[in-house]
C-alpha positions as CSV (number, residue, x, y, z in Angstrom):
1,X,79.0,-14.7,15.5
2,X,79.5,-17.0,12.9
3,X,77.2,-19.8,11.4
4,X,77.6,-21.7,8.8
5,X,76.1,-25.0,7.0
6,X,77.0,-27.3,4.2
7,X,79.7,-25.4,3.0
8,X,80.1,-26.2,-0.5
9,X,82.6,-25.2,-3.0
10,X,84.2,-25.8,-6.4
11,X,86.1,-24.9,-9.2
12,X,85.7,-26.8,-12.2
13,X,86.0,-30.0,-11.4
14,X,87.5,-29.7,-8.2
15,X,85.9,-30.4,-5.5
16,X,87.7,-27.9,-2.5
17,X,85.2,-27.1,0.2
18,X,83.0,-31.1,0.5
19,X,80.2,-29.7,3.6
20,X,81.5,-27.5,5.7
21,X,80.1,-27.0,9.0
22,X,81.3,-24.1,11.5
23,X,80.0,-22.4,14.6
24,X,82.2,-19.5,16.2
25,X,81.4,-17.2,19.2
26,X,81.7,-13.6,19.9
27,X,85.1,-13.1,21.1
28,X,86.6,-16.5,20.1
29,X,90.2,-16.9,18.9
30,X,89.6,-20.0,16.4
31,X,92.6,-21.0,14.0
32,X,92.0,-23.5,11.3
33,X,95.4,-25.7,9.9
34,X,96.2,-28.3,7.4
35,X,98.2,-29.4,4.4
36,X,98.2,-26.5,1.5
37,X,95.5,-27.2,-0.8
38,X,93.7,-28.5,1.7
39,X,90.5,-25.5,1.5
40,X,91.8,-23.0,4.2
41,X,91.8,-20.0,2.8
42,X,88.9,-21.0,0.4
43,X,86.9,-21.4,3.3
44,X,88.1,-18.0,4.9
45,X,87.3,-16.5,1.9
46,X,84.0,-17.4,1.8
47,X,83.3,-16.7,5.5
48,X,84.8,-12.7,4.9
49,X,82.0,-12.7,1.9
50,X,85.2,-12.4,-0.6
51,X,84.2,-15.2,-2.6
52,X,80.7,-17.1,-2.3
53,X,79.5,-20.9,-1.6
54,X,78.1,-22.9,-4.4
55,X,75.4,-24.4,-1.5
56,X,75.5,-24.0,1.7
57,X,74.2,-21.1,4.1
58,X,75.9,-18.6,5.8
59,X,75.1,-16.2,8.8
60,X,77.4,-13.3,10.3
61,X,76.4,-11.8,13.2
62,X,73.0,-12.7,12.4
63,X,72.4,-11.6,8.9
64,X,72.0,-13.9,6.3
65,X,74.6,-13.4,3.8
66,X,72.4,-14.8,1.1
67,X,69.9,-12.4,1.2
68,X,72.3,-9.2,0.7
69,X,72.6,-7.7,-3.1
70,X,76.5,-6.7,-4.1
71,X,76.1,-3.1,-3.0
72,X,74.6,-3.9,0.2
73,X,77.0,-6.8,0.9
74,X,79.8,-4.5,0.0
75,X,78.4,-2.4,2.7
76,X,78.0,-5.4,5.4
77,X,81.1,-6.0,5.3
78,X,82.9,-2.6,5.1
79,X,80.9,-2.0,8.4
80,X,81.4,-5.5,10.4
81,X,84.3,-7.5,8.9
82,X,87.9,-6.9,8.9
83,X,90.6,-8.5,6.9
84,X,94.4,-9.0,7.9
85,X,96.8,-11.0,5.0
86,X,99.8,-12.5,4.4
87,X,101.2,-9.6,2.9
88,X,99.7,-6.2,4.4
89,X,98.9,-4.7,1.2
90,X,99.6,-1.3,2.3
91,X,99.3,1.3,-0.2
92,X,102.9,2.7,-0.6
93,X,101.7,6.5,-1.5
94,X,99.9,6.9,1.9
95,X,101.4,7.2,5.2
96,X,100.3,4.9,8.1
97,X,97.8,6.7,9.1
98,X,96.2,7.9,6.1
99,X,96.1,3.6,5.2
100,X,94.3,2.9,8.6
101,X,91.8,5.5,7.5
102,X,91.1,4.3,4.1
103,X,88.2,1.6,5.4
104,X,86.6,4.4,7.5
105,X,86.2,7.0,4.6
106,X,85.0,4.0,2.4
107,X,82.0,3.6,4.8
108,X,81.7,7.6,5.4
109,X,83.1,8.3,8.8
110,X,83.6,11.9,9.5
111,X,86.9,12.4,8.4
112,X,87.9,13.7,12.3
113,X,86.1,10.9,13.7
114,X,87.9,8.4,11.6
115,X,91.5,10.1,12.1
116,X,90.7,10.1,15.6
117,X,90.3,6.6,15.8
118,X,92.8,5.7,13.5
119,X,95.7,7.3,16.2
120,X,94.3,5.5,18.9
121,X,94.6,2.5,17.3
122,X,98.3,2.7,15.9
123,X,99.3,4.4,19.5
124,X,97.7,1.1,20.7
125,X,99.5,-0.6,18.6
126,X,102.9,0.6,20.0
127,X,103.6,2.8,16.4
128,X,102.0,6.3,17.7
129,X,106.1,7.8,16.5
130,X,105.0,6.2,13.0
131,X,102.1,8.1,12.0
132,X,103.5,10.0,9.4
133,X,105.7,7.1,8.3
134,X,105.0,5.7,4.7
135,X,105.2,1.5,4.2
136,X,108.7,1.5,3.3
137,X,109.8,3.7,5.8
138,X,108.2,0.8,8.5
139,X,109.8,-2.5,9.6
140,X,107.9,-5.8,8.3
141,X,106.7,-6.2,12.0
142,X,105.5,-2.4,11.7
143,X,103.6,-2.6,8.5
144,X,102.1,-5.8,9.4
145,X,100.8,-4.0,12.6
146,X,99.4,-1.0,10.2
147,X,97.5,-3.3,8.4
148,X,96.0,-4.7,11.6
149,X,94.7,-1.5,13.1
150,X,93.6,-1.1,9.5
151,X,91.8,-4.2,9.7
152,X,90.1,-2.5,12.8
153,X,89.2,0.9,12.0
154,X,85.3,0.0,11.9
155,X,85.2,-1.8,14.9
156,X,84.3,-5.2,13.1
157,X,82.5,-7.8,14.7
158,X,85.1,-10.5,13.0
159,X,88.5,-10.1,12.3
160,X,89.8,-12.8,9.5
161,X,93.5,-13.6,9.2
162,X,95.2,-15.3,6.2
163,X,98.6,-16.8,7.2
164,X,99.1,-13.2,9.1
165,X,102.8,-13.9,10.5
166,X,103.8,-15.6,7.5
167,X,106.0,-13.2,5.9
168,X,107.5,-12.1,9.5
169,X,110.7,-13.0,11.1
170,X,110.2,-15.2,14.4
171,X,110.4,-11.9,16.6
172,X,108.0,-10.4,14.6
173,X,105.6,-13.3,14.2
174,X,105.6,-13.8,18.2
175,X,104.8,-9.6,18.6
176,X,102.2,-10.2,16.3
177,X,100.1,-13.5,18.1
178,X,100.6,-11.7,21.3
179,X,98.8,-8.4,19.9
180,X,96.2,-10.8,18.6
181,X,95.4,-12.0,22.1
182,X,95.6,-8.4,23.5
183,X,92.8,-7.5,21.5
184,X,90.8,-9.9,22.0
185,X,91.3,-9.2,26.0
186,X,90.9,-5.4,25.4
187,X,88.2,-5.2,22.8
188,X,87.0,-8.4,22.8
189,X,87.4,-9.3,19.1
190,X,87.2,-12.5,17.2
191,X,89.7,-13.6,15.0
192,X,89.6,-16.5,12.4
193,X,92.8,-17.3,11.7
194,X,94.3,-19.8,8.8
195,X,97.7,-20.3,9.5
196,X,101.1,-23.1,9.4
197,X,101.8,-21.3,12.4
198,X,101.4,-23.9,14.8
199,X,102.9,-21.9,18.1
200,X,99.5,-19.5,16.7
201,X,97.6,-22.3,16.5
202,X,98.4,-24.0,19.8
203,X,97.5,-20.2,21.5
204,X,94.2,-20.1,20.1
205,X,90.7,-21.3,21.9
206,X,90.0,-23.7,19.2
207,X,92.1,-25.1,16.3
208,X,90.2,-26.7,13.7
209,X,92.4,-29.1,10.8
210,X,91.0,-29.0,7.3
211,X,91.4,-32.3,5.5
212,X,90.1,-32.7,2.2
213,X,87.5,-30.2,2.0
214,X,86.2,-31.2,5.7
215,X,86.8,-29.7,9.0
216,X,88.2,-32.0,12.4
């Protein structure tokens, strides 16, 4: 699913990502840990095709990231990555289902297709009452689910997770890492997860520490 070489990155002067080297597999759950600072979510960065390496190569479900203009990266990654954050970064004016939809009518979905979808997902989710609910009408735990089936509304082949269960309350977090797993079981998704969370990171099929730049 994932492969990628020499990771190289800076910023200035500093040196954050020092050779990089990462393999993942369709339907892996891999987290990745470590000091702040350390590169984490400079690396997941790079690997969504948010930011870009300074060497290095990079392949996604078998295209070569390198090779894609703006547009058409915009594009690749509309259609096969999915993005899940810290903070859910709903948009407050929509309801929850009009924000798992947004992704969909970005790539141009049928709009009845795409609202389809979007129900299933959030009934999935256990939220089907909370449709018509806007973000501040939803519990932390709730929005942070929205922003999940949001992440999945094209069906990615990758799902990448920045600290998702870091702004949650420890009932919350533990709902969340369970859905996680449940997805990966039902739909077999892959998740790359950066997190402190170490009860995430002891759950998942591989946890990788970044020290220095460098993956152990």
């Amino acid at each position: 699913m994932i492969q990628a070489r020499n990771i190289h990155k800076s910023y200035g002067k500093l040196h954050v990502l020092k050779g990089v080297d990462l393999e993942i597999g369709r339907g892996e759950v891999v987290s990745i840990v470590g000091k702040s600072g350390a590169g984490k979510s400079t690396l997941l960065h790079i690997l969504g095709t948010l930011d870009k390496a300074d060497t290095g190569s990079l392949l996604i479900n078998g295209e070569d990231i390198s090779r894609l203009s703006e547009k058409k990266l915009a594009g690749f990654r509309n259609q096969n990555i999915g993005f899940v954050f810290q903070f859910h970064h709903l948009l407050p004016e929509f309801t929850a289902l009009e924000n798992v939809l947004i992704p969909a009518l970005i790539g141009k979905q049928p709009e009845g297709k795409a609202r389809e979808r979007a129900g299933q997902l959030l009934d999935y989710l256990g939220l089907s009452d909370r449709l018509a609910h806007k973000p501040s009408q939803l519990s932390g735990g709730e929005q942070q689910r929205v922003a999940v089936a949001r992440s999945l509304a094209n069906q990615p082949a990758i799902v990448f997770a920045d600290e998702p269960s870091g702004n949650l309350d420890s009932a919350s977090s533990q709902e969340l890492h369970q859905l996680l797993f449940d997805l990966r079981r039902d739909f077999q998704q892959t998740f790359v997860i950066v997190t402190h969370n170490m009860e995430l990171a002891a759950m998942s099929d591989r946890c990788l520490e970044m020290k220095d730049g460098r993956l152990d």
